[in-house]
MMTF fields as JSON, N, C-alpha, C and O atoms, coordinates in Angstrom:
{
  "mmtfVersion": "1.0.0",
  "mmtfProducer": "UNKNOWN",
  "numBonds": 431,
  "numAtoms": 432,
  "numGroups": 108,
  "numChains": 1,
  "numModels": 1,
  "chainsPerModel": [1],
  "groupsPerChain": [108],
  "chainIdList": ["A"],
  "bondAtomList": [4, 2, 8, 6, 12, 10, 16, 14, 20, 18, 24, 22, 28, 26, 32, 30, 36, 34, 40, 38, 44, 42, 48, 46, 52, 50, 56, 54, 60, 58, 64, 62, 68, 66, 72, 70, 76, 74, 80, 78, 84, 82, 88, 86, 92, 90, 96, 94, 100, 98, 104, 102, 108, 106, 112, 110, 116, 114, 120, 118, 124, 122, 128, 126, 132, 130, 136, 134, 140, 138, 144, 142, 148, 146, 152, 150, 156, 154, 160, 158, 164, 162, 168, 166, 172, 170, 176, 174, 180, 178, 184, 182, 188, 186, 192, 190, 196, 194, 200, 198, 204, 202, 208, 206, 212, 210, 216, 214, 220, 218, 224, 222, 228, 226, 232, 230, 236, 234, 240, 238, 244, 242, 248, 246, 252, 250, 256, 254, 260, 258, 264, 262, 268, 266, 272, 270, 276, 274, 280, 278, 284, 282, 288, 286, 292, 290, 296, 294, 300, 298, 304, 302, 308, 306, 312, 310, 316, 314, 320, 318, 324, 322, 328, 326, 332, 330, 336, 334, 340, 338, 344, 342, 348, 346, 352, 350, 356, 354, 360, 358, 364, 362, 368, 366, 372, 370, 376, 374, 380, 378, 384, 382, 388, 386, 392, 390, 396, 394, 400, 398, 404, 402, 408, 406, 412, 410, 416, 414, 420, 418, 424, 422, 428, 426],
  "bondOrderList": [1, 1, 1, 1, 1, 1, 1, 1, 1, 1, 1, 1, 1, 1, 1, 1, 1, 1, 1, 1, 1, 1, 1, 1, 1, 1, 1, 1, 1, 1, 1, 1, 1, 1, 1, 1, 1, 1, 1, 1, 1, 1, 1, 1, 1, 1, 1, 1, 1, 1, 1, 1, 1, 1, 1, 1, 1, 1, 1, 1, 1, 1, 1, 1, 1, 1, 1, 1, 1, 1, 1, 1, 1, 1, 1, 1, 1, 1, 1, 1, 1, 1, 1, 1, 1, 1, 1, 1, 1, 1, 1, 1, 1, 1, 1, 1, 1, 1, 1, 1, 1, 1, 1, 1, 1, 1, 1],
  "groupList": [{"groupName": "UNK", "atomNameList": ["N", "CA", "C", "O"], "elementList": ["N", "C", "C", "O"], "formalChargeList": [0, 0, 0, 0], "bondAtomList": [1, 0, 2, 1, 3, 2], "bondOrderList": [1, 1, 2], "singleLetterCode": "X", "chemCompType": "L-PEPTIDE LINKING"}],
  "groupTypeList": [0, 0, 0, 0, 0, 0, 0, 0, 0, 0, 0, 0, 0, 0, 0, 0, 0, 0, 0, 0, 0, 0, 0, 0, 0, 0, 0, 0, 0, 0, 0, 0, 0, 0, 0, 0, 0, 0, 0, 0, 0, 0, 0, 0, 0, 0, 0, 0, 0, 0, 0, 0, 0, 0, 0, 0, 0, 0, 0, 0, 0, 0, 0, 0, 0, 0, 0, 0, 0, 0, 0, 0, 0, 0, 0, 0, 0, 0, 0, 0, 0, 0, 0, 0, 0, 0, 0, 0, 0, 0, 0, 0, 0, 0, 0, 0, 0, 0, 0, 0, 0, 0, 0, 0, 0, 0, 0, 0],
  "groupIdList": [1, 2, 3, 4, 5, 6, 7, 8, 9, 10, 11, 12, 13, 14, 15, 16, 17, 18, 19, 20, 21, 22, 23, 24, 25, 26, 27, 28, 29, 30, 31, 32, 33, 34, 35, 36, 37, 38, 39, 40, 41, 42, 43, 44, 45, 46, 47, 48, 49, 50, 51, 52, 53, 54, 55, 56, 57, 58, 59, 60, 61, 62, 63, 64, 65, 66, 67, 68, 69, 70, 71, 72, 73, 74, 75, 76, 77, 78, 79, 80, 81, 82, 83, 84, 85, 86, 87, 88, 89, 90, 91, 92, 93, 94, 95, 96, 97, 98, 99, 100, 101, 102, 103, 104, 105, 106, 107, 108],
  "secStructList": [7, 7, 7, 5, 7, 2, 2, 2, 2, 1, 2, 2, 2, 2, 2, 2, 2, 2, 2, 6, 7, 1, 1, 7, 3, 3, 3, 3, 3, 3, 3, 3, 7, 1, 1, 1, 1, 3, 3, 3, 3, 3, 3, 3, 3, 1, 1, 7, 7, 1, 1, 7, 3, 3, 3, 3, 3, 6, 6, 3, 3, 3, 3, 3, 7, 2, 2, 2, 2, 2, 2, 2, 6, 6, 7, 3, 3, 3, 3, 3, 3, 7, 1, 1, 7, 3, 3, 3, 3, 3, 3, 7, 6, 6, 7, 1, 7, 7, 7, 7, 6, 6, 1, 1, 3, 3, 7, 7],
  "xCoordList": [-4.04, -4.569, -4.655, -4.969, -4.352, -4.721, -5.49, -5.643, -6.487, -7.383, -7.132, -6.347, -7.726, -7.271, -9.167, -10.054, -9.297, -10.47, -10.982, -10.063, -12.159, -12.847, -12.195, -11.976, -11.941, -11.419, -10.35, -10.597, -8.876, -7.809, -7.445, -6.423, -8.547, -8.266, -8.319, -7.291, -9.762, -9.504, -8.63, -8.292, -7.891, -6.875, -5.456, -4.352, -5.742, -3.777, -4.623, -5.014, -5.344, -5.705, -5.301, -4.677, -5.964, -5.429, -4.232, -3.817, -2.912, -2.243, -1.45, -0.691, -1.437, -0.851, -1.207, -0.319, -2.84, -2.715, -2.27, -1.97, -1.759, -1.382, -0.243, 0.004, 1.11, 2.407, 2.5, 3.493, 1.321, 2.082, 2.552, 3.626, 1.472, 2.469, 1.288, 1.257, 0.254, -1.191, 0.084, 1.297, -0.779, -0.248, 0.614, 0.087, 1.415, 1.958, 1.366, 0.26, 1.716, 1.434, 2.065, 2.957, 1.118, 1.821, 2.188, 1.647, 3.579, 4.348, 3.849, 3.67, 3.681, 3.123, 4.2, 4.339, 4.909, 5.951, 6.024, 5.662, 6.529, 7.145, 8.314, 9.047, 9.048, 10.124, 10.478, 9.557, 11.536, 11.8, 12.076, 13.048, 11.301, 11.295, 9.995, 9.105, 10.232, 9.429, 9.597, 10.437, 8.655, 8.658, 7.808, 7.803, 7.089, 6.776, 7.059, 6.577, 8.414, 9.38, 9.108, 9.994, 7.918, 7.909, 7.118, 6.598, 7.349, 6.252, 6.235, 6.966, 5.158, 4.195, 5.311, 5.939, 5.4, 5.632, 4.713, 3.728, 4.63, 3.988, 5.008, 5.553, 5.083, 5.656, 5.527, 5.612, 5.254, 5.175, 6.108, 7.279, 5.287, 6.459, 6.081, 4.975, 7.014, 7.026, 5.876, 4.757, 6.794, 6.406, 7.091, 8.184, 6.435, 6.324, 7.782, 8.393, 8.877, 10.104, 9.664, 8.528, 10.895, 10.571, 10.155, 10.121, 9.758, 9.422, 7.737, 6.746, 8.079, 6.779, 4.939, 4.777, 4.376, 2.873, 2.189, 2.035, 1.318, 0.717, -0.976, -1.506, -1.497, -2.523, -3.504, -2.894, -4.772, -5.306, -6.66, -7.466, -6.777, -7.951, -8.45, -7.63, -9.921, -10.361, -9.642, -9.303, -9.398, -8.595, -7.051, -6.4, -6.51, -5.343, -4.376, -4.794, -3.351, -2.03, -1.71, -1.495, -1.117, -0.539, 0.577, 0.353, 1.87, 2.911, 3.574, 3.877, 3.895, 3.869, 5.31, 5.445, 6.327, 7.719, 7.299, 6.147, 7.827, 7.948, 7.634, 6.674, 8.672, 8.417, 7.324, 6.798, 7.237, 6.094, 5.031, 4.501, 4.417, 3.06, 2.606, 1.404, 3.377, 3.919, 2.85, 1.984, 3.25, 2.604, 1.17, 0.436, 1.393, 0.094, -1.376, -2.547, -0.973, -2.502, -3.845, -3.987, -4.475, -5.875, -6.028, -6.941, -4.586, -4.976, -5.048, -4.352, -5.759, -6.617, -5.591, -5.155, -5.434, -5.132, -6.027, -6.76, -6.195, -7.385, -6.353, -5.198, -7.429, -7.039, -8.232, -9.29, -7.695, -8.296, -7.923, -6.845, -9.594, -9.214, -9.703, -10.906, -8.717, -8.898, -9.342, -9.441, -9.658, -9.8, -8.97, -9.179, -7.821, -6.272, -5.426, -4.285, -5.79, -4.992, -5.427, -6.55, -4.649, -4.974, -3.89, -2.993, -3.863, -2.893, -3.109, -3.752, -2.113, -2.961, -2.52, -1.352, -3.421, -3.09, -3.725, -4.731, -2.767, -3.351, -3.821, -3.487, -4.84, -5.634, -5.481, -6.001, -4.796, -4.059, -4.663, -4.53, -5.271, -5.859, -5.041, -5.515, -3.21, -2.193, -1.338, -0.317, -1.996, -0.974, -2.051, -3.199, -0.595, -1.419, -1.577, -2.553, -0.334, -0.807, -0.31, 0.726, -1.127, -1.039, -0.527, -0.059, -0.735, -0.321, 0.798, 1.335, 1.325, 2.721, 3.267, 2.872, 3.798, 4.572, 4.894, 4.779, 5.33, 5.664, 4.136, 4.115, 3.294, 2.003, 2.286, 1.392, 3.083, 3.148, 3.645, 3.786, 3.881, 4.193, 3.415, 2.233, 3.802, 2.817, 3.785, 4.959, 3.532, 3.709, 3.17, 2.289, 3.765, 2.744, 3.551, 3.284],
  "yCoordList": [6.733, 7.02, 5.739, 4.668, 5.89, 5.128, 5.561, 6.774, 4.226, 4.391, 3.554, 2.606, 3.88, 3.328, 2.983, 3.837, 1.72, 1.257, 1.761, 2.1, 2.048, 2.44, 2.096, 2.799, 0.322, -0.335, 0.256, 1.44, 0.195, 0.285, 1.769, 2.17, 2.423, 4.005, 3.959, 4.271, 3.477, 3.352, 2.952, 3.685, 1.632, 1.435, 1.918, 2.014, 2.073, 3.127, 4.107, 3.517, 5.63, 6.396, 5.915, 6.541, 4.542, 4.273, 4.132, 4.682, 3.631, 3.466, 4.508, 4.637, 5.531, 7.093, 7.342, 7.491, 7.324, 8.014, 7.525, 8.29, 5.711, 5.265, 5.623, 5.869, 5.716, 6.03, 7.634, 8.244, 8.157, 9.654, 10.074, 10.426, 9.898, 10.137, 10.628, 10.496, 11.251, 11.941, 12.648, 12.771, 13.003, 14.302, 13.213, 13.097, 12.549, 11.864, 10.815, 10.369, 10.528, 9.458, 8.112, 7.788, 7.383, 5.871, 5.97, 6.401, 5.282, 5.758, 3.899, 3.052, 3.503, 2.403, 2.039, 2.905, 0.982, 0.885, -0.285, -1.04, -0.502, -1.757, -2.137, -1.288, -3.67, -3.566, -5.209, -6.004, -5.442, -7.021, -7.871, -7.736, -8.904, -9.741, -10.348, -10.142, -11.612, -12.467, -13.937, -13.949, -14.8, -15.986, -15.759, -16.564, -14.555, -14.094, -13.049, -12.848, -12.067, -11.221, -9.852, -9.128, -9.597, -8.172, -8.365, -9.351, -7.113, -7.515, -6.017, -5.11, -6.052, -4.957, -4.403, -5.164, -2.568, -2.234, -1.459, -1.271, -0.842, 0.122, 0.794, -0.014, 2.05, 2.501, 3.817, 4.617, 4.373, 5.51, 6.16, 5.849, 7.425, 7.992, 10.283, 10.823, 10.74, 12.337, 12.833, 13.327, 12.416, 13.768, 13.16, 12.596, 13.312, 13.41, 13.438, 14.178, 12.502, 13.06, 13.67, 13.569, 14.482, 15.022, 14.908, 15.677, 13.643, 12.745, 12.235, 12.033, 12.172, 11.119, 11.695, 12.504, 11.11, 11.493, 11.163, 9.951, 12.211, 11.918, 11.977, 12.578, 11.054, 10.807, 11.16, 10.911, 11.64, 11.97, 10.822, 10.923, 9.692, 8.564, 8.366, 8.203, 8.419, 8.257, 8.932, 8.303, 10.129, 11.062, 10.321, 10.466, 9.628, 8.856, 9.606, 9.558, 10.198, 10.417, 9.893, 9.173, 9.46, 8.332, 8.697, 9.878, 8.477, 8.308, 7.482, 6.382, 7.719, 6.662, 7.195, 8.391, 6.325, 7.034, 6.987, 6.58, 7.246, 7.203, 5.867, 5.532, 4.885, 3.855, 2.618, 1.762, 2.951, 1.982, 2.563, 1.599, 3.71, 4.22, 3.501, 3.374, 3.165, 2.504, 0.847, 0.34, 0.401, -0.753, -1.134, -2.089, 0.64, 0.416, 1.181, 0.89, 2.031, 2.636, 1.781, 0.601, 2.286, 1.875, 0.555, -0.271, 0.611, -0.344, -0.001, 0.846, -0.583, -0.413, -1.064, -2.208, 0.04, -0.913, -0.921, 0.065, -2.079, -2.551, -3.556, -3.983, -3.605, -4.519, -5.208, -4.799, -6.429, -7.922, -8.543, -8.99, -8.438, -9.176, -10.524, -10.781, -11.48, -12.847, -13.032, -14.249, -12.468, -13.292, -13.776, -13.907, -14.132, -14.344, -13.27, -13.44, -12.115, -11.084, -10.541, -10.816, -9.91, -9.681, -8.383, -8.127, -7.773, -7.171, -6.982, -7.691, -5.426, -5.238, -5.609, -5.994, -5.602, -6.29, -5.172, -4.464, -5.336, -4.491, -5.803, -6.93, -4.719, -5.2, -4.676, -3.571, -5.265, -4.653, -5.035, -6.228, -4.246, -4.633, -5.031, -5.522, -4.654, -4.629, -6.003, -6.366, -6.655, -7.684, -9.142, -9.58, -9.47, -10.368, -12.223, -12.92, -12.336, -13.539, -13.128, -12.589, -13.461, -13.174, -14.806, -14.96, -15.517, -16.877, -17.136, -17.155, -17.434, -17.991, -19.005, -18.686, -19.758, -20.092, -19.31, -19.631, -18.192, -16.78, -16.411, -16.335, -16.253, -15.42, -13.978, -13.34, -13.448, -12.105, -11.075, -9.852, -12.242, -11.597, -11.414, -11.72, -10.921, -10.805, -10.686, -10.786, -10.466, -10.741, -9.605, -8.919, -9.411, -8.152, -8.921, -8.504],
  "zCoordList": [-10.23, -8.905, -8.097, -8.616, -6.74, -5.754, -5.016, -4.872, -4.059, -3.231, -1.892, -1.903, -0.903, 0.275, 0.603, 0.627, 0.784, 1.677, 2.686, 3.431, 3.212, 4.209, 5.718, 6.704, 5.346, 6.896, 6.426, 6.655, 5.698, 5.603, 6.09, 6.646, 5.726, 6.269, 7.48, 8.082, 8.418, 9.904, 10.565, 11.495, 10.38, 10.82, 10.284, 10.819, 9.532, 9.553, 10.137, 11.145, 10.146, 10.991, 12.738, 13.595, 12.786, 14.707, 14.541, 15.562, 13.735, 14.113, 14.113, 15.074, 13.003, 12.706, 14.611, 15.451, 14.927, 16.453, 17.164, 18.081, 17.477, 18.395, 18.841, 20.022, 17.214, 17.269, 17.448, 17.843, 17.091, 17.388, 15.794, 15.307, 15.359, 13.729, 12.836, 11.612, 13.652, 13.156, 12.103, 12.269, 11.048, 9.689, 9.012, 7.906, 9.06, 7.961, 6.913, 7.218, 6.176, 4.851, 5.286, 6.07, 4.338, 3.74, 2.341, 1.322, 2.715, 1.615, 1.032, 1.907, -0.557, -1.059, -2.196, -3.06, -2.303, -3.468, -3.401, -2.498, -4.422, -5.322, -5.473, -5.982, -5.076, -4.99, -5.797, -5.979, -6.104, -6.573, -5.761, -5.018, -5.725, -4.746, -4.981, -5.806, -3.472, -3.792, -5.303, -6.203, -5.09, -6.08, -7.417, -8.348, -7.392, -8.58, -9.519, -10.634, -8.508, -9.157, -8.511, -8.056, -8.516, -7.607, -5.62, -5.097, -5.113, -3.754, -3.511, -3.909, -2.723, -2.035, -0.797, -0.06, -0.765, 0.331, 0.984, 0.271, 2.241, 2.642, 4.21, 4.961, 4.413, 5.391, 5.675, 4.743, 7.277, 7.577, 6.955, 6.735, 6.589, 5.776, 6.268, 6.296, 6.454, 6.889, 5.85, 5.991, 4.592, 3.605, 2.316, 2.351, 1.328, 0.051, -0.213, 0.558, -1.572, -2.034, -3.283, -3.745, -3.936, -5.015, -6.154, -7.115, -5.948, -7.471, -7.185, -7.887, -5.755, -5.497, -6.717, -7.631, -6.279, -6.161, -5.557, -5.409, -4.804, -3.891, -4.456, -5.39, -3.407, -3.523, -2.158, -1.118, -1.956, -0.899, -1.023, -1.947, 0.082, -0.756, 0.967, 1.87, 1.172, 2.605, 3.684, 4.686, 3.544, 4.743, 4.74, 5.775, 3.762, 4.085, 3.125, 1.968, 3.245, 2.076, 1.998, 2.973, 0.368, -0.258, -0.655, -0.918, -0.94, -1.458, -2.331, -1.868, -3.515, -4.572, -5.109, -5.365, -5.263, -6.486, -7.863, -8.008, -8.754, -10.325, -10.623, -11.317, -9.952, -10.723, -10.385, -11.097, -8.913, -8.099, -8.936, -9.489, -9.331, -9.686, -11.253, -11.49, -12.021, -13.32, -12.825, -13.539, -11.588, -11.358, -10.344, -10.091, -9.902, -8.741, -9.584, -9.339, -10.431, -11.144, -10.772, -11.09, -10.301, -9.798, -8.995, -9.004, -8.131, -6.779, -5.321, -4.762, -4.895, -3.64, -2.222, -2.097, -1.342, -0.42, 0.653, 0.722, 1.801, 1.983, 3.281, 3.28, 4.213, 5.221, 5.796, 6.274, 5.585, 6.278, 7.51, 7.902, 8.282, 9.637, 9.772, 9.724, 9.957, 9.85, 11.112, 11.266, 12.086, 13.486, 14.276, 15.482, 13.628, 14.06, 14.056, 14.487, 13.622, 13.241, 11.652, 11.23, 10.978, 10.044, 9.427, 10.231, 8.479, 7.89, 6.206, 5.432, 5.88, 4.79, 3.796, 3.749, 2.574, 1.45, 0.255, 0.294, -0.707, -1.956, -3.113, -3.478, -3.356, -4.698, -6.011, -6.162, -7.204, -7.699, -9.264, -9.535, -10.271, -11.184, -12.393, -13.418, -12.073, -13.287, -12.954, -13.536, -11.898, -11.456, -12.207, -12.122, -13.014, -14.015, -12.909, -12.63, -12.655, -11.205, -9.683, -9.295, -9.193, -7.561, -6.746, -5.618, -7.47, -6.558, -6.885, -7.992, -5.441, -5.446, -4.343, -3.222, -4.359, -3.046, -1.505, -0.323, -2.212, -0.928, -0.323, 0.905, -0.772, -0.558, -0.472, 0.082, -0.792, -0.901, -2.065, -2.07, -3.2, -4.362, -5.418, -5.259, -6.652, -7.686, -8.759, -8.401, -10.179, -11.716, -12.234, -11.716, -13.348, -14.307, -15.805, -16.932]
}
């Protein structure tokens, strides 16, 4: 299972209303890349593929494939406002290092 943060829900919620895209999901996956081998995706997404699993966490649908879910089990996504801006970030309890050169990758 995944969970989506209180703030992280409000703001994807404004932005689902800003774009006009009320009823759809964030789709959340895993891809190779980055200086520590894997990195974080997230993207508006219609509707569920046939494999996916979905998740329902703070009024937010989640979308997960087969193999991203393998690495996301019980992580949180969550957004931070720096004052400069800000943008979201998952918290991920299977990701064994998070520091890297890139700042956006992770290890298992």
């Amino acid at each position: 299972m995944m969970n989506v943060s209180d703030t992280a829900a409000t703001r994807i919620n404004e932005l689902l209303a800003e774009e006009n895209e009320t009823g759809r999901g964030l789709r959340v996956y895993v891809q190779g890349g980055g200086c520590s081998g894997f990195q974080y995706g997230l993207m508006i997404e219609e509707r569920a593929g046939d494999a996916d699993q979905v998740f329902e966490s703070n009024g937010v649908t989640l979308f997960v494939d087969p193999i991203s879910i393998s690495y996301l089990k019980e992580a949180e996504v969550d957004f931070i406002d720096h004052g400069f801006g800000g943008g979201f970030v998952i918290t991920n309890p299977n990701a064994v290092s998070t520091s890297c050169g890139c700042g956006s990758s992770f290890s298992v």
